[in-house]
N, C-alpha and C positions, 0 to 999 in steps of 0.2 A: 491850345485848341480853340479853334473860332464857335460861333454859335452853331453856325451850319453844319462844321462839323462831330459839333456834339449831338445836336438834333441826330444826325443822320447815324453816327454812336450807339445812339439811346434808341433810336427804328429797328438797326440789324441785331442788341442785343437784346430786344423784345420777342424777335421771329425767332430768333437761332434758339431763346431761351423755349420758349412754346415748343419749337421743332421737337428740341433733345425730349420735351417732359411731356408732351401731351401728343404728338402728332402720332397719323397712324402708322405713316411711312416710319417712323422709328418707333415703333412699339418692335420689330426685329431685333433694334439694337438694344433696346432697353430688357429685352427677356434672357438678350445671349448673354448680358450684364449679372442679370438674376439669377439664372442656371450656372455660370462662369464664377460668382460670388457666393451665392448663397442669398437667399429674400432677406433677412436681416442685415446686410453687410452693410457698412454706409457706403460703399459705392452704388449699390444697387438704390439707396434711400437718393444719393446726390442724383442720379439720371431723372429720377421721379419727384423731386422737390423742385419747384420752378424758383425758389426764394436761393434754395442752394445751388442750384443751375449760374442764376443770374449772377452771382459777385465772380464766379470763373468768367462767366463769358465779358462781362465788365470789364473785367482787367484783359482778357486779350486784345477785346476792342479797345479799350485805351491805348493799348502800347504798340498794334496794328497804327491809329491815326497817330500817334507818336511817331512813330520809326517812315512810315507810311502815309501819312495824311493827306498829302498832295498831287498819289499818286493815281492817274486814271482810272487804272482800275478799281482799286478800294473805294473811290466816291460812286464808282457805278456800281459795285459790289451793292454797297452801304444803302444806296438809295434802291434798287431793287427788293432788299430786305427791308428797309421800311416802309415802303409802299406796298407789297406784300401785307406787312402787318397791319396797315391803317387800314387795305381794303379788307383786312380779316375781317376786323373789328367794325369796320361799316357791314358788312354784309349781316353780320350779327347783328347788328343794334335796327338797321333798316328790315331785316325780312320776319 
């Protein structure tokens, strides 16, 4: 894996990881998870831990730029997700 595409790696599994655990747009999935499990389940704990989120989504992404690394799309995927997350994260820190 080159740097770039680790960078870019480490952008898409920062958003997708936020998306699953905090976002409101998936607070949908996260309750059909809860009522579908039960609030104790560790599934229902994996959707809502951002730390347990991230080693899933780590390893897809690694094996996505594995299998896929070179591919147009996944680098536009990849970089639309991380810039995504840097501008989260600026909008937060700037406003």
């Amino acid at each position: 894996m080159t740097l770039p595409e680790f960078l870019l790696s480490l952008g898409a599994t920062c958003r997708l990881t936020r998306f699953i655990t905090k976002d409101t747009l998936a607070a949908g999935f996260r309750s059909w998870i809860a009522d579908r499990f039960g609030d104790d389940s560790k599934l229902t704990y994996l959707v809502s831990c951002s730390w347990c989120t991230s080693i899933w989504m780590a390893a897809a992404m690694t094996a996505a730029m594995h299998w896929a690394g070179g591919s147009l799309a996944l680098q536009l995927t990849t970089t639309a997700l991380s810039l995504s997350y840097v501008a989260g994260l600026a909008s937060r820190w700037l406003d």
